[in-house]
C-alpha atoms as one frame of an Amber mdcrd trajectory, in Angstrom:
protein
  54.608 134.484 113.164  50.836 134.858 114.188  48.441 133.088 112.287  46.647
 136.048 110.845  49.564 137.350 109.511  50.341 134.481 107.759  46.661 134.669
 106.631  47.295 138.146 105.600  50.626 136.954 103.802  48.386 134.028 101.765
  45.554 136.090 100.849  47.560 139.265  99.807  50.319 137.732  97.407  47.305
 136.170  95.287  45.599 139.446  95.283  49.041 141.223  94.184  49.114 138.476
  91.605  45.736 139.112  90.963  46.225 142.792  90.555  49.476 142.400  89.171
  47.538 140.518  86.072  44.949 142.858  85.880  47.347 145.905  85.517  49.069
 144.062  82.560  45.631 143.796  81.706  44.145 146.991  82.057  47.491 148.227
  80.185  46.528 145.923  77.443  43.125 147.658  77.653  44.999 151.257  77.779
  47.139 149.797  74.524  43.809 148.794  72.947  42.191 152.234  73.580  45.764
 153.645  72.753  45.330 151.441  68.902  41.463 152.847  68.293  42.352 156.272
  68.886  45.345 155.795  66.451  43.474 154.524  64.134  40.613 156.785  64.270
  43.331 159.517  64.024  44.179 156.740  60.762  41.035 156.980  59.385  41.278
 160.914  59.691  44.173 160.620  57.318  42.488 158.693  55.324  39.453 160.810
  54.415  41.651 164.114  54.299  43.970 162.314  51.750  40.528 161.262  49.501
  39.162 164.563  49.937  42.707 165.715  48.642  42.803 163.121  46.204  39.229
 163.363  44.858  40.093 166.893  44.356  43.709 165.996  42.428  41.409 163.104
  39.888  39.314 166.613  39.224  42.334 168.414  38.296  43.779 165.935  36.373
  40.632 165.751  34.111  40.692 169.125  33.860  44.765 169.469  32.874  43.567
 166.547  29.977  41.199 168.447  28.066  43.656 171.736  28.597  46.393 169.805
  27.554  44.841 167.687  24.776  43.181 171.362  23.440  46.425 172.899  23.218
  45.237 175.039  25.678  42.672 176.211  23.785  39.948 174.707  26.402  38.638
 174.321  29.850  41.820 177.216  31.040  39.168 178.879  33.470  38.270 175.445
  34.857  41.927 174.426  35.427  42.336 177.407  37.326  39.094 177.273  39.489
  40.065 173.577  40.242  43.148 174.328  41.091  41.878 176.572  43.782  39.234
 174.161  45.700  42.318 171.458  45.366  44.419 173.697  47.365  41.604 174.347
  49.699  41.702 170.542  49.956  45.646 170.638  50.052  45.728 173.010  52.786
  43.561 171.131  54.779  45.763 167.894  54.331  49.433 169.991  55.200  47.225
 171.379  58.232  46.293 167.487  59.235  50.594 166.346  58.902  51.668 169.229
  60.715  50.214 167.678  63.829  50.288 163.988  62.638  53.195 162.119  63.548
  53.827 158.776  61.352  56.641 157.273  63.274  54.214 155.287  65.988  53.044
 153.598  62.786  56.802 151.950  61.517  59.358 152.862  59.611  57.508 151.163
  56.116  54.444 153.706  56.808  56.682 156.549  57.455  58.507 155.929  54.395
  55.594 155.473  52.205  53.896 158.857  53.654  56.703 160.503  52.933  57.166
 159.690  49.527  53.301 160.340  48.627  53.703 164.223  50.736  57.181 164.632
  48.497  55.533 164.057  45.216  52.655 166.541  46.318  55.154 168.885  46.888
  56.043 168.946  43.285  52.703 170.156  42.770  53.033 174.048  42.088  56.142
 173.235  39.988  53.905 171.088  37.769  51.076 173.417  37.491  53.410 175.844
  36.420  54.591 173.415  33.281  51.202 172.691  32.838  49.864 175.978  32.492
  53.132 176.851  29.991  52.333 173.626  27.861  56.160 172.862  28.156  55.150
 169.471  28.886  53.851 166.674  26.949  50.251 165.589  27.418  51.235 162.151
  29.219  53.392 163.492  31.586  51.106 166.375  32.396  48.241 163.473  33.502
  51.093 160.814  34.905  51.958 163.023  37.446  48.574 163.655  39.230  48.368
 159.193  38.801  51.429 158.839  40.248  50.541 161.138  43.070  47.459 159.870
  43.756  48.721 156.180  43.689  51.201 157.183  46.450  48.526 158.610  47.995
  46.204 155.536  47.840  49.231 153.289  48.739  49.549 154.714  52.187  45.561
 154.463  52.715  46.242 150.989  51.769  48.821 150.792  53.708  46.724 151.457
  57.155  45.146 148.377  56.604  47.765 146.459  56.766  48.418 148.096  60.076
  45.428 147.956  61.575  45.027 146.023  64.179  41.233 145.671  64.544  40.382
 143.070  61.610  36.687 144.490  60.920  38.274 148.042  60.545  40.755 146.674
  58.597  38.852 144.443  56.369  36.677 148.032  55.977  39.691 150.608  55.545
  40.558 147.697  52.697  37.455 148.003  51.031  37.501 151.581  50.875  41.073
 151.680  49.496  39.404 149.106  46.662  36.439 151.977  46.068  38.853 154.307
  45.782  41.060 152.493  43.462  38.320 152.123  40.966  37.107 155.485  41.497
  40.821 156.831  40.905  40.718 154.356  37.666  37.667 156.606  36.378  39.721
 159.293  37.000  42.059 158.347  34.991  39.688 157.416  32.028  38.514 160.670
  32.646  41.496 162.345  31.907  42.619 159.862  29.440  39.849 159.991  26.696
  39.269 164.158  27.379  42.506 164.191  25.563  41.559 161.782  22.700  38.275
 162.963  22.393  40.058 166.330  21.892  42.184 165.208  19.625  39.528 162.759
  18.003  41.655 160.285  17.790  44.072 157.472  19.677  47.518 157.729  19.636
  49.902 155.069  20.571  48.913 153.081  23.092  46.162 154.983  24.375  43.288
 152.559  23.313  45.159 149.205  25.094  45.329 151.369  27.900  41.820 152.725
  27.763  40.553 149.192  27.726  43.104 148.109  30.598  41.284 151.298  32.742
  37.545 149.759  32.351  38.747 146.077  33.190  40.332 147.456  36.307  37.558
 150.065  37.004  35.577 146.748  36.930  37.711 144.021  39.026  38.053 146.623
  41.849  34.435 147.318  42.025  33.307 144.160  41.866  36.073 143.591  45.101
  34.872 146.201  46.854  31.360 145.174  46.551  32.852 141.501  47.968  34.312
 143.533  50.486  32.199 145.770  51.972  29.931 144.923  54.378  27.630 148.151
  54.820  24.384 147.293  52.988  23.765 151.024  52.883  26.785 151.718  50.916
  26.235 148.652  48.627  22.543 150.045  47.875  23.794 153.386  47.476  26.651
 152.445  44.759  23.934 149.939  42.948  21.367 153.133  42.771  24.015 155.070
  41.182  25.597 152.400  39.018  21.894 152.570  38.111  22.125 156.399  36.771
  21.751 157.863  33.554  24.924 159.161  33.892  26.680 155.774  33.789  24.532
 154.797  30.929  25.794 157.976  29.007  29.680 157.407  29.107  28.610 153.440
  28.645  27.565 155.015  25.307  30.614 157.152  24.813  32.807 154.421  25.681
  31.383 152.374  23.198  32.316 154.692  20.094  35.535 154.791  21.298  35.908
 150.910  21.209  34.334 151.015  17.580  37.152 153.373  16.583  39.948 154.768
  16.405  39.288 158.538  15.124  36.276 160.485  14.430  34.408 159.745  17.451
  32.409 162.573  17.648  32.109 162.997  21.348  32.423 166.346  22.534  35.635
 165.979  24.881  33.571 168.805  27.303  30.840 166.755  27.240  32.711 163.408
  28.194  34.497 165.735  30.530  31.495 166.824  32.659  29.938 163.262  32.162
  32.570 161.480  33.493  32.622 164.482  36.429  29.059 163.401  37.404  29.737
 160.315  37.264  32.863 160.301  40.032  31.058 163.180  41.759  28.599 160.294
  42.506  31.302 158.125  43.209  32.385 160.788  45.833  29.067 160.380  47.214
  29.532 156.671  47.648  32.939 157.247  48.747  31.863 159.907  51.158  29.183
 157.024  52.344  32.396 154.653  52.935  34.261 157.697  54.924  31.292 158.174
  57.440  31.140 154.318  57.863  34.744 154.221  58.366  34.806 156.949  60.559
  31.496 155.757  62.786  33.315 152.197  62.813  36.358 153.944  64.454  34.376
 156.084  66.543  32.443 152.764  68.095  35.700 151.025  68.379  37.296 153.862
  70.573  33.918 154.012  72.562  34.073 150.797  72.813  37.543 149.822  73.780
  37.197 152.696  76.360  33.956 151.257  77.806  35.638 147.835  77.962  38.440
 149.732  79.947  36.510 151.627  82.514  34.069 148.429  82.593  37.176 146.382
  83.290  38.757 148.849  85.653  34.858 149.370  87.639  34.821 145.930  87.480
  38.629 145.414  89.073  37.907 147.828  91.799  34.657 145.874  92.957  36.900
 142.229  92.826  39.338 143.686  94.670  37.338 145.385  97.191  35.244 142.199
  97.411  38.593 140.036  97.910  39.933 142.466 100.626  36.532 141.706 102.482
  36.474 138.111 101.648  40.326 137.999 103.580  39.051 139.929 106.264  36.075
 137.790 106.884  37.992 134.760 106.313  40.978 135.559 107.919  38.452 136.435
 111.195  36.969 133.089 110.652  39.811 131.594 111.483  42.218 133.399 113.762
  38.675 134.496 115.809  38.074 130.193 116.874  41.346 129.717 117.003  41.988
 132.200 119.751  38.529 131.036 121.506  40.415 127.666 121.495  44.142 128.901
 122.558  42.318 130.855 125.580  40.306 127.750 126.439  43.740 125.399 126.154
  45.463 127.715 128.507  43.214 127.794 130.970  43.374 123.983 130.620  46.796
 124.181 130.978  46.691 126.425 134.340  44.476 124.256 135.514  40.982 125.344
 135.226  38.679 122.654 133.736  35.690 124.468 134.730  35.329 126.572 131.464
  31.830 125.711 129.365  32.601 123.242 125.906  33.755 124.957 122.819  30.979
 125.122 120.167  32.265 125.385 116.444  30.774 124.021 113.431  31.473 120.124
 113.379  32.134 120.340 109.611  34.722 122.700 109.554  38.951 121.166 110.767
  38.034 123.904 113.983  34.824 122.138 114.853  36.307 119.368 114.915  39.596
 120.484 116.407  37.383 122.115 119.450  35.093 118.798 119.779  38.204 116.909
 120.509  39.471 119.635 122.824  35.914 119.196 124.775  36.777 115.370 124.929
  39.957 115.830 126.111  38.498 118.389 128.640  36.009 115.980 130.067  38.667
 113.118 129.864  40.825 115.251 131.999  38.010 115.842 134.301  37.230 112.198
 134.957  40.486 111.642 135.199  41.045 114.388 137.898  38.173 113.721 140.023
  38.926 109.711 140.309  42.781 109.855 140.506  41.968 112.581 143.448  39.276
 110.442 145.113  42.479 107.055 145.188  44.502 109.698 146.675  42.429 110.804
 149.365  41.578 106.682 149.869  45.854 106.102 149.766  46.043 108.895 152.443
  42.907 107.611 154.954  45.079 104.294 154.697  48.046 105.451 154.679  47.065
 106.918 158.585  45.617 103.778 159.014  48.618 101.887 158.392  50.458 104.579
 160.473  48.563 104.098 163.472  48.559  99.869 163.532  52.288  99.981 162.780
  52.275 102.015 166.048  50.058  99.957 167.900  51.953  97.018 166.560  54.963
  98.603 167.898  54.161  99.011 171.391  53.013  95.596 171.858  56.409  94.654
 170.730  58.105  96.594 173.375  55.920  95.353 175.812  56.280  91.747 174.778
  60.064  92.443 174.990  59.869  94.007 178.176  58.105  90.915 179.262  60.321
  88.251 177.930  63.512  90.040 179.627  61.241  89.620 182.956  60.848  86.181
 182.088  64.641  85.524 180.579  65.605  87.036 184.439  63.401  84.706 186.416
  64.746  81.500 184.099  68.044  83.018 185.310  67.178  82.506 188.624  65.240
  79.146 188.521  68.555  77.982 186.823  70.229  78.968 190.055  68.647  78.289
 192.082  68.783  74.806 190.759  72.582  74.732 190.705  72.479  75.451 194.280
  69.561  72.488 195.332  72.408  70.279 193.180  74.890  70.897 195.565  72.740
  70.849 198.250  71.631  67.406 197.329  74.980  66.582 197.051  75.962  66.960
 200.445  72.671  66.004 201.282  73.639  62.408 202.787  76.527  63.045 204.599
  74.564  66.525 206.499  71.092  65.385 207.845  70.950  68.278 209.949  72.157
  70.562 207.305  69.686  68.335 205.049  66.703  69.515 207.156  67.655  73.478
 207.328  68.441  72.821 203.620  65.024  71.633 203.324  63.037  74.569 204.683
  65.308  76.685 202.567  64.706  74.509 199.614  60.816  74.049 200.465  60.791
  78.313 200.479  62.832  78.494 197.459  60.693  75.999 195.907  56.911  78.133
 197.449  59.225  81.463 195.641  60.053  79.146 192.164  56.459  77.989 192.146
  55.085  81.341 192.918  57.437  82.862 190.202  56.607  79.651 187.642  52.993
  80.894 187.849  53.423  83.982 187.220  55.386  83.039 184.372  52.746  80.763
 183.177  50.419  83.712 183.154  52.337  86.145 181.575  53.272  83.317 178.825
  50.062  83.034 178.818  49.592  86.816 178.480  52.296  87.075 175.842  50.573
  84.391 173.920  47.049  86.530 173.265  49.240  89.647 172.819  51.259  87.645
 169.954  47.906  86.322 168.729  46.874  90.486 168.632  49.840  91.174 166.835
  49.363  87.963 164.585  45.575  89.890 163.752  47.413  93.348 163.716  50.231
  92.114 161.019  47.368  90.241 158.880  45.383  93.150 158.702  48.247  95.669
 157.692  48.897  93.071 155.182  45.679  93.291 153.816  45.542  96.607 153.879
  49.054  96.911 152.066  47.953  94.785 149.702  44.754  96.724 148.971  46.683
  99.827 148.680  48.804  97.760 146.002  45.673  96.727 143.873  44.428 100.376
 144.361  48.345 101.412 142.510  47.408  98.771 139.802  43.821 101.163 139.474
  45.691 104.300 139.108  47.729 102.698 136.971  44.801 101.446 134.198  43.498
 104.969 134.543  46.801 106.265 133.568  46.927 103.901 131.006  43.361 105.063
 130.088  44.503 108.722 130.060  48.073 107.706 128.130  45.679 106.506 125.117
  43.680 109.547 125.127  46.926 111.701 124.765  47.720 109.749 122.125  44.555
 109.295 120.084  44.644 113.280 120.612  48.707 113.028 119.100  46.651 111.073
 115.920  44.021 113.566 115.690  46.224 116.359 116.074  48.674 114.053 112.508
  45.407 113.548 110.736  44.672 117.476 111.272  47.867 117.968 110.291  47.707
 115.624 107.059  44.480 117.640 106.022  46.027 120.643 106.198  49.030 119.686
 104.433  46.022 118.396 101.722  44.594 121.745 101.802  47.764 123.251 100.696
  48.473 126.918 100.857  44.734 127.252 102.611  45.198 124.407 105.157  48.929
 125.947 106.761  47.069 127.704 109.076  45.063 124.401 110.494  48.762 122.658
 110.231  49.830 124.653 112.875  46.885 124.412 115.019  47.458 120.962 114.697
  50.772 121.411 116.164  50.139 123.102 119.160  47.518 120.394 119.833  50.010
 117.697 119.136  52.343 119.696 122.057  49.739 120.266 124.079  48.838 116.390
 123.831  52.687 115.500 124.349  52.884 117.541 127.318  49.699 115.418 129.151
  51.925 112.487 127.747  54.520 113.532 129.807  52.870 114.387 132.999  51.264
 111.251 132.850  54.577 109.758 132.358  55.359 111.420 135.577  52.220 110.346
 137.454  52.803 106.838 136.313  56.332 106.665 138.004  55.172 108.075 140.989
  52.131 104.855 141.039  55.377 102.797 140.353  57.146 103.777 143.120  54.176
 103.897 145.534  53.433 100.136 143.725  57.089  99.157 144.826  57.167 100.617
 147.928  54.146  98.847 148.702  55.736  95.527 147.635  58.418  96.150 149.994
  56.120  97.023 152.559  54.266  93.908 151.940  57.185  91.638 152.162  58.380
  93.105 155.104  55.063  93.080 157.046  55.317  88.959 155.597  58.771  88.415
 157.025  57.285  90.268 160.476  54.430  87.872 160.520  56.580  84.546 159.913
  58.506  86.010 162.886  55.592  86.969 165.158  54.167  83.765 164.134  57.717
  81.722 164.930  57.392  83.888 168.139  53.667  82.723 168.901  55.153  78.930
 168.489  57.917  79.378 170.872  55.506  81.263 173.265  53.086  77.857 173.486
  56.652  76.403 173.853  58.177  78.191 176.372  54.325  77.722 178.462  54.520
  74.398 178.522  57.519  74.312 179.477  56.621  76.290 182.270  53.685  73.863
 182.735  56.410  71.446 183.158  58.340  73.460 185.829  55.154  74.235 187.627
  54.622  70.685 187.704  57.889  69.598 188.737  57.992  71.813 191.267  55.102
  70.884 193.365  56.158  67.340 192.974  59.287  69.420 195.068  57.324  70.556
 197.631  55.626  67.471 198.200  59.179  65.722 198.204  60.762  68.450 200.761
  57.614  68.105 203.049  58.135  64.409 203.393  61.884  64.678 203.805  61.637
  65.618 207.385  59.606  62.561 208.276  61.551  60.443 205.465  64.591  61.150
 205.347  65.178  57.450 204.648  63.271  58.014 201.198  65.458  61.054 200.748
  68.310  59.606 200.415  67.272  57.150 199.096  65.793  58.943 196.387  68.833
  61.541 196.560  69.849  60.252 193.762  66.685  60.227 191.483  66.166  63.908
 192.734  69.757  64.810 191.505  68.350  63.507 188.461  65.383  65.455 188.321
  67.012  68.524 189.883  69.330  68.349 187.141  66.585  67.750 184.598  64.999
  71.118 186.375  68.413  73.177 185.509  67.887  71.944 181.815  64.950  72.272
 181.597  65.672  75.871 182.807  68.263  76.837 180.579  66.507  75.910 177.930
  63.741  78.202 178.999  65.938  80.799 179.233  66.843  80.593 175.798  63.486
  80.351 174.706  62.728  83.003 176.048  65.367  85.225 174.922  64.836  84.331
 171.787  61.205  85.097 171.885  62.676  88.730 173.257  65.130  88.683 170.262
  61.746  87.551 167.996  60.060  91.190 169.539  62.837  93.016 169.011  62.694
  92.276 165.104  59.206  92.707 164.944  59.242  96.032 166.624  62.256  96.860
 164.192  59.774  95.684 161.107  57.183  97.685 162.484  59.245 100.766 162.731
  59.935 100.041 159.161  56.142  99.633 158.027  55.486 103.221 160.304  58.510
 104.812 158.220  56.862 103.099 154.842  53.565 104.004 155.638  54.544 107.361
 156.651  56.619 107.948 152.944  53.508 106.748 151.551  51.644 109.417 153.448
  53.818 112.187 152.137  54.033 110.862 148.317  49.509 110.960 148.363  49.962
 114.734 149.674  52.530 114.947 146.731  50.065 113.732 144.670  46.922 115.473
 146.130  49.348 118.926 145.663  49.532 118.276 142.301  45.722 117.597 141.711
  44.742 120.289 143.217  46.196 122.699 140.555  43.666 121.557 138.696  39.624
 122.989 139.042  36.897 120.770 138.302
């Protein structure tokens, strides 16, 4: 797999994560916009069911003073209340028709339900109401008990709420309300004793339960509620001469029992301003409630098209950031894969790399340059050996050749010389005989001794000619003594120049593998990098292959040196074995020449001998016998020149057999340089 696609792979499965956690996010946001609307649709409950309610505490205050009159009072008002409450009724069936409670729970559902069931009972009530067949409690229980369910769910939304400042808010509203619905209910409460002028059981503990809870719920609420506007509006009309009135009215009805004389009308519409300004504070609370909501939703679907704006520009901004970073990379990294094969092919002539040093590529590239110019040296000097190998390689050639030919002709020359030893030897057999019969023949004595004084002129023209080409065969030995020493030399300077390709390869073998460490540490920092270093891990690998691979070719090179190191050592020895012979040779040569000397020697001693034997024959035979001696001595002397010389001829033989081998060596060594030179040239510096 390509390197940018992994690249691709590692930045996209964070961004999916990424966007993954910002969808659950964004559908928390949705949820959150999702709660404020359901709560401002809540809070739209709420205010239809006080509007409702506030409407239901009127008509309960009402149904008191027609009840506690006997009917007899407040009939018109009962019915013109009863008509704005079902204004305020229809408007709250209108709102439940479209409201649906079961989003909410099953506790909320239930508790709405049983509030809308009791206000079903309504007409049915009115209808006892208005027929007094009813007593008075009942007739006023009813519209508490309704409006208690009623105030129960609206209490109940702040429990479910689940904004705490709207909740907190929606609580203290429920508390106003409670205290307003208390006044309600002391409304309607004392309009029926005041119309009766009197108490009758129970009515006066309950009458003084109604102000203490009138009292504890305000003085919540005012803990409660945190609009200063609707705290200063409650104190200004807790402030009003209204409140100060039925403060007054109360107070004859906690002095008494009966006789109060307090017009139950009078309390009536008292106690009616008095919530009426309660409605205005409650109203107060309703608009707060309602902006509250209003903000929230606002604000909850700000946060979510903030948050979604917001999203969009990350994830745009991350898609660029992988693109530039993922070109960052994969853009070097293909500079320096196009750069490394045309290293590989051979072409070091490419400018350096230039990367940031800082970054794993700069660094990666820099070492790539190194190994470049490494490669380069290397190159140039293992190609400027070769070319010196090859010049003496020819060199070596050519005196192995040389050497050669003198050998044959030094060959050629001792089987000249092994034939005339042959016939020396002969012809000293025969001048034995000769001698022999040399005392009984004087005539054959004297013909004897011409022929022996011309064989002796022919053995003592042939001994110096001998002695001259011994003499010859002893400079050309002493050439081929100077020709062996210098191929020596030269072998063993083409050795030591093997041991100098060899450092150099040693040289290059520890560049390969510092390159094989820098290519593990790269790959250690990656794998330290983690997820963002796998990409510099595998660069690290192909360097690490690539750095294996010179290993290898220089493992290659350096058993070619080897062999052209041993097959100089064998060359060596063998040009040392061929100069110990050529030098043995050079010995038996000087041997074989004085030897010759000796013949020469003997022989004109002969001559001289033969002359006088025709004038002496007396000393002839007289000295027959000496001469047999010497003649014989001659015949040894001659056979042993013979052998000398044929093993000098033997001795040329080898050499020329040695030098053969040194041409065949030198010529094996020619062909492994143009191995070698084939192989360098692949490479362009």
């Amino acid at each position: 797999m390509k390197i940018s696609r992994k690249l691709f792979i590692l930045i996209t499965i964070p961004l999916l994560v990424i966007l993954a956690l910002a969808g659950i996010s964004t559908i928390e946001r949705s949820k959150t916009v999702k709660e404020a609307s359901q709560l401002g649709e809540l809070i739209n409950l709420s205010t239809t069911i006080s509007a409702f309610v506030h409407e239901m505490q009127k008509e309960r205050g009402a149904t008191g003073v027609f009840m506690g009159s006997d009917g007899q009072k407040f009939s018109s008002e009962v019915a013109q209340q009863r008509k704005v409450t079902d204004t305020k009724l229809n408007d709250l069936n209108k709102f439940l028709g479209s409201f649906d409670p079961k989003p909410y729970g099953e506790d909320f559902t239930k508790e709405l339900q049983e509030a809308i069931k009791i206000k079903d009972q309504l007409s049915e009530h009115r209808e006892n109401v208005s027929n007094q067949q009813i007593e008075d409690s009942i007739g006023i229980s009813y519209y508490t008990h309704h409006n208690e369910k009623m105030l129960s769910v609206m209490s109940y939304i702040s429990k479910i709420s689940p904004n705490a400042d709207l909740a907190k808010s929606v609580n203290a509203y429920v508390l106003f309300m409670n205290a307003k619905e208390k006044t309600g209910i002391e409304r309607a409460l004392m309009s029926n004793v005041f119309a009766r002028d009197s108490f009758s059981s129970g009515e006066y503990q309950k009458f003084i339960s109604l102000i203490a809870q009138q009292d504890t719920y305000l003085s919540l609420f005012q803990n409660a509620e945190t609009n200063n506007k609707v705290l200063s509006l409650l104190e200004q009309h807790l402030s009003n001469q209204v409140v100060e009135d039925v403060k007054q009215m109360r107070e004859k009805a906690f002095n008494t029992s009966e006789n109060f004389n307090v017009d139950s009308e009078n309390w009536y519409t008292q106690m009616t301003t008095k919530i009426n300004l309660f409605k205005e504070v409650e109203d107060a609370i309703a608009e707060s409630l309602t902006d509250q909501s209003n903000n929230l939703q606002s604000s909850a679907k700000a946060e979510l098209i903030t948050y979604i704006v917001v999203l969009l520009v990350i994830t745009v901004a991350l898609i660029l950031f992988g693109i530039f970073t993922s070109r960052s990379i994969t853009e070097p990294i293909k500079k320096i894969l196009k750069h490394i094969q045309e290293i590989a092919n051979g072409n070091l002539t490419n400018n350096e790399l230039n990367f940031n040093p800082k970054t794993e590529i700069g660094q990666l590239a820099i070492a790539l340059n190194e190994m470049q110019r490494s490669l380069k040296e290397m190159i140039e000097s293992v190609t400027h050996v070769t070319e010196n190998l090859s010049n003496q390689s020819i060199e070596l050639t050519h005196s192995a050749n040389e050497v050669k030919e003198g050998s044959e002709q030094i060959a050629t020359t001792m089987q000249e010389l092994s034939f005339g030893a042959e016939s020396q030897a002969t012809s000293s057999t025969n001048l034995l005989e000769m001698m022999e019969t040399f005392v009984g023949k004087i005539q054959e004595a004297n013909i004897s001794g011409e022929n022996v004084s011309e064989t002796s002129n022919e053995v003592l023209s042939m001994t110096k000619e001998g002695s001259l080409l011994m003499s010859q065969s002893v400079d050309q030995m002493g050439t081929i003594d100077s020709i062996v020493k210098d191929a020596v030399n030269k072998v063993q300077g083409l050795d030591q120049q093997s041991k100098e390709i060899s450092k150099l390869v040693l040289v290059i073998q520890e560049i390969a593998e510092q390159t094989n460490l820098l290519s593990l540490n790269a790959a250690i920092e990656a794998a330290r990098a983690g997820e963002h270093g796998k990409g510099f891990a595998v660069v690290a690998d192909e360097v690490r292959k690539l750095a294996e691979q010179v290993k290898a070719s220089i493992v290659d090179i350096t058993n070619i040196v080897n062999k052209i190191q041993n097959e100089s050592s064998h060359v060596v020895q063998s040009l040392q074995v061929g100069y110990k012979e050529v030098d043995e040779g050079s010995r038996q040569i000087e041997l074989t020449g004085k030897t010759f000397e000796t013949i020469s020697q003997s022989v004109l001693e002969m001559v001289t001998n033969i002359k006088h034997i025709s004038t002496n024959l007396k000393i002839i035979v007289d000295s027959s016998r000496e001469m047999n001696n010497s003649i014989e001595e001659i015949a040894s002397v001659s056979e042993e020149a013979a052998a000398g010389i044929e093993q000098t001829a033997a001795s040329s033989q080898q050499s020329t057999s040695s030098m053969e081998e040194v041409s065949n060596r030198a010529g094996e060594l020619s062909q492994i340089s143009d191995q070698l030179s084939e192989q360098i040239r692949r490479f362009q510096i």
